[in-house]
C-alpha positions in Angstrom: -122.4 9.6 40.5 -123.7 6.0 40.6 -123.7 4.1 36.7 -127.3 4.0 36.9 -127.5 7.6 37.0 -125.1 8.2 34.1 -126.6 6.2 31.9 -129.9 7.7 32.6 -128.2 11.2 32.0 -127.0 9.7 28.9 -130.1 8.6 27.3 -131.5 12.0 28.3 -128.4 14.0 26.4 -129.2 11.2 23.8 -132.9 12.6 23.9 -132.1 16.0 23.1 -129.4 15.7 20.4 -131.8 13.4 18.6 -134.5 15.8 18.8 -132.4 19.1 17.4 -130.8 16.4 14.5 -134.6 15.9 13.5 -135.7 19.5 13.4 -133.1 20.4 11.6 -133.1 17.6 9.0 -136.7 18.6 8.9 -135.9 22.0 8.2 -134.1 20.8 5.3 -136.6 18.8 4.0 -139.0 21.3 4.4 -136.7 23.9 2.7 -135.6 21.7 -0.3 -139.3 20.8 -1.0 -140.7 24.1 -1.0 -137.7 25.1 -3.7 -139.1 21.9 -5.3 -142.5 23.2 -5.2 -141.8 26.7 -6.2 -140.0 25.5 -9.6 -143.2 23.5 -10.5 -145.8 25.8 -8.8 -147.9 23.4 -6.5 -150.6 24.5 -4.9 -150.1 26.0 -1.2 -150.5 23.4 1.8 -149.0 20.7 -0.6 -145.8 18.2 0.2 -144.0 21.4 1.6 -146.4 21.8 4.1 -146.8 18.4 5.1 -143.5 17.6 5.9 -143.1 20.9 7.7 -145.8 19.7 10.4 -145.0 16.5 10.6 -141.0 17.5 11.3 -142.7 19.8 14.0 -144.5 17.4 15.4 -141.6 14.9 16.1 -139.7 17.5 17.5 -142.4 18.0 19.9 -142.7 14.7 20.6 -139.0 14.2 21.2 -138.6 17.4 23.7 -141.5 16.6 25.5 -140.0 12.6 26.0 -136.4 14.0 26.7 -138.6 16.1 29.4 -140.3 13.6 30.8 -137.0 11.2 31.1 -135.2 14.1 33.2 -138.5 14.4 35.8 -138.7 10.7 36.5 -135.2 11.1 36.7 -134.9 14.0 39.3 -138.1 12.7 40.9 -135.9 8.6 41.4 -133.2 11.0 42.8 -135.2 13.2 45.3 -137.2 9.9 46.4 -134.3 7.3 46.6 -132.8 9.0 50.3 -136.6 8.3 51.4 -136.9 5.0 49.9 -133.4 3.4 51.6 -134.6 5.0 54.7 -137.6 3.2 54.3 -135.8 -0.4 54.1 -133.3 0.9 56.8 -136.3 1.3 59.0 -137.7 -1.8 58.2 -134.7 -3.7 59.3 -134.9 -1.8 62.8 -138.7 -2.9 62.6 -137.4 -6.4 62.1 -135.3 -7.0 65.4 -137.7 -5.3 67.5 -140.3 -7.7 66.4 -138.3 -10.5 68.1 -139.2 -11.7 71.0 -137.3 -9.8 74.2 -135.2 -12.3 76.7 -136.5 -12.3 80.5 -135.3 -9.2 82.3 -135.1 -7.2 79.2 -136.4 -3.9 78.2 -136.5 -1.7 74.5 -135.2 1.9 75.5 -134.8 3.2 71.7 -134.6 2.1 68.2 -132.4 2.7 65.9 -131.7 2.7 61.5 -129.1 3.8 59.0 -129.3 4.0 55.6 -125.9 4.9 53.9 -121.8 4.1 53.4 -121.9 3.4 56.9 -118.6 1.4 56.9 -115.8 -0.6 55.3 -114.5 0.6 51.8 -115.6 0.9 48.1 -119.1 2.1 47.2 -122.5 0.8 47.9 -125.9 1.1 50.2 -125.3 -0.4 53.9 -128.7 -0.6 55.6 -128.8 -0.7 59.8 -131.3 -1.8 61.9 -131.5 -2.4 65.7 -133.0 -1.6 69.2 -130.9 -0.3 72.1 -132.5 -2.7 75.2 -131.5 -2.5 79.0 -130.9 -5.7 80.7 -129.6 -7.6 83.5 -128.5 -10.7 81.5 -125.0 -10.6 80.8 -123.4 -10.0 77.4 -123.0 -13.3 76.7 -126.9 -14.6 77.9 -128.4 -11.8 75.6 -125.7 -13.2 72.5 -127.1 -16.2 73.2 -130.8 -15.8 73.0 -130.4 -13.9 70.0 -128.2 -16.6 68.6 -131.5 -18.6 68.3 -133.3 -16.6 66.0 -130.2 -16.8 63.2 -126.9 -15.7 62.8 -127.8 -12.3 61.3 -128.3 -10.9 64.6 -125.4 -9.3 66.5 -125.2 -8.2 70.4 -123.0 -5.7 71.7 -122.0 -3.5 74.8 -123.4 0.1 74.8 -121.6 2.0 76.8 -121.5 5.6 75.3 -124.0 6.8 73.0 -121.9 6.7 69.9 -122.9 3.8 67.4 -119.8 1.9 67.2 -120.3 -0.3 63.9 -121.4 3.4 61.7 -118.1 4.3 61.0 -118.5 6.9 58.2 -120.9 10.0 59.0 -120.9 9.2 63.5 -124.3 8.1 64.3 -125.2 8.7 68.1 -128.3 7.8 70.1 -130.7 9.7 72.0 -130.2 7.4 74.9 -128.3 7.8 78.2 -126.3 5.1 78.6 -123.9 5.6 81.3 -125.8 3.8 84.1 -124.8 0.5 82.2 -126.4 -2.7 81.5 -127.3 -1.5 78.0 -126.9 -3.1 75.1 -127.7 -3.1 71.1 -129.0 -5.8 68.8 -128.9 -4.6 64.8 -128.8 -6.3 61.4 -128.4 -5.5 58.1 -130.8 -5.5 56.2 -131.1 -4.9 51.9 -132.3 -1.9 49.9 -134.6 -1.9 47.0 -133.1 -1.6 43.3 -132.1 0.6 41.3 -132.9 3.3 44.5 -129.5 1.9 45.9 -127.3 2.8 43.2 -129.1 6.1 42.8 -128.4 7.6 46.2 -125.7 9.5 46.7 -124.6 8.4 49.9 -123.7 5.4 49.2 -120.4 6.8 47.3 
């Protein structure tokens, strides 16, 4: 599990031992003061009593924080797959806003959020369009070559995403005819959502 998430689990653990050390030091408080109060016969609802609610009421308090701590923290884990999708998307969204060469046409887009390749651990976040075209390779490289160095061209000659290496990522596009070819980037995720999804490890 990513570090962000142990710590969280952590603090929550940290949460709930805190909260049963308090009720049960307040349990001896309340226990040792009503002993007290017995031997000198105070009235009912005195110093006993007191410190019996309030030891309730911080342990209360404390469950209901160690709660709340373990929903934000299931509801960060259920929404960070949606949220790296999100800034997957947005990179796709990104090279299709570029201007298209002459004699080009979008046929799909395309975005991966994920440990998509290489080794180690982390977030990898792909973006691109799948175009047809009847400039060469090295025209379309190019063009794009113009806008930055980010952008990369490549052949497309099965359906298979060549550059997702870990969990095969195909498109939905026939390719076989030829003259096809992808432009992607990658783009950045947002933290901590990165080091709280799962596949990135």
């Amino acid at each position: 599990m990513a570090k962000a998430t142990k710590i969280i689990c952590k603090w929550i653990q940290f949460c709930f031992l805190t909260t049963f050390w308090h009720m049960k030091k307040s349990d001896t408080r309340t226990n040792s003061s009503a002993q007290s109060g017995n031997n000198r016969s105070l009235p009912a609802g005195g110093p006993a009593n007191v410190l019996q609610k309030a030891g309730k009421a911080t342990g209360r308090f404390l469950l209901r924080l160690a709660a709340l701590l373990l929903t934000l923290l299931l509801l960060t884990l259920i929404a960070s797959p949606m949220i790296n999708n999100l800034s997957a998307w947005k990179t796709g969204q990104e090279v299709g806003r570029l201007p298209l060469p002459p004699d080009t046409e979008i046929k799909e887009r395309f975005s991966r959020a994920g440990k998509l390749n290489g080794n180690g651990n982390g977030m990898q976040f792909l973006g691109g369009i799948l175009v047809e075209s009847s400039l060469t390779l090295e025209e379309l490289q190019a063009y794009y070559a113009s806008y930055g160095d980010s952008y990369t061209v490549e052949r497309q000659e099965t359906r298979e995403l060549a550059m997702v290496e870990h969990d095969r990522a195909f498109l939905e596009t026939d390719v076989s005819d030829g003259g096809f070819y992808v432009v992607y980037t990658w783009g950045k995720g947002i933290s901590p959502f990165c080091g709280l999804d799962l596949r990135g490890h």
